[in-house]
C-alpha positions as CSV (number, residue, x, y, z in Angstrom):
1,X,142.4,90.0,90.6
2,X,142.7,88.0,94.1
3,X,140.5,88.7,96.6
4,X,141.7,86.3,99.4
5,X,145.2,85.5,100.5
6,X,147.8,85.2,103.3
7,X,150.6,87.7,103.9
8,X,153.4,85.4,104.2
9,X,157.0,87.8,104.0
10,X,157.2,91.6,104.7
11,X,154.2,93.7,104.6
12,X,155.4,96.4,106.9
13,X,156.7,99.0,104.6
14,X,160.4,99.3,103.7
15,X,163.1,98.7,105.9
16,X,165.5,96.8,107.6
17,X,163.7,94.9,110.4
18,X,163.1,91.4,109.6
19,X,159.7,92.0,108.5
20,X,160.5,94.2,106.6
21,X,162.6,94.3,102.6
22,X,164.7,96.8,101.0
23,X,164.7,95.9,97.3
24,X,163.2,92.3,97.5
25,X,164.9,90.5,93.7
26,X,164.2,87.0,94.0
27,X,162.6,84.0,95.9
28,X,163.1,80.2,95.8
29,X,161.6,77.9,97.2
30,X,163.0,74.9,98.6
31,X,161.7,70.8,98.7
32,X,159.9,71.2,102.0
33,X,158.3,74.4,100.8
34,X,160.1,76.9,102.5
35,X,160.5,80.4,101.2
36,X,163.7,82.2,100.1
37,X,164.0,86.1,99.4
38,X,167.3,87.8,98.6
39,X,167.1,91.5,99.9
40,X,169.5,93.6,98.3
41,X,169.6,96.6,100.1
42,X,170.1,95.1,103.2
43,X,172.3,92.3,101.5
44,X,170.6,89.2,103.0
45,X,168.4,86.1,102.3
46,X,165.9,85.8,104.7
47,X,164.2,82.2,104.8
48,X,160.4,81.6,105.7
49,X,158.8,78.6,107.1
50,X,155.3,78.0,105.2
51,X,152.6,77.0,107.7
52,X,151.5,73.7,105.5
53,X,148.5,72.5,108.2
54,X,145.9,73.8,106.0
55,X,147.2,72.8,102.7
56,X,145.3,69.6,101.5
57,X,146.5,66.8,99.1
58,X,143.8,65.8,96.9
């Protein structure tokens, strides 16, 4: 089980706000790391920016 993370899309119950889903199906990501989720219910795709600055390539 994970212990640690960050909340990156939704987290604020159901709904129809924009940080909020209603029936999340699917997610994509795109080349620059960006998230995709389709929301059914509210029949959109909402796209989130990924903060990279602490990502490190080793």
């Amino acid at each position: 089980d994970a212990t640690n993370g960050t909340l990156i899309a939704g987290g604020n119950g159901q709904g129809s706000s924009s940080d909020q889903f209603d029936l999340p199906a699917d997610l994509s990501l795109d080349r620059e790391g960006n998230l995709y989720v389709t929301d059914m219910m509210n029949n959109r795709v909402q796209k989130f920016l990924i903060d990279k600055s602490s990502c490190t390539k080793k």
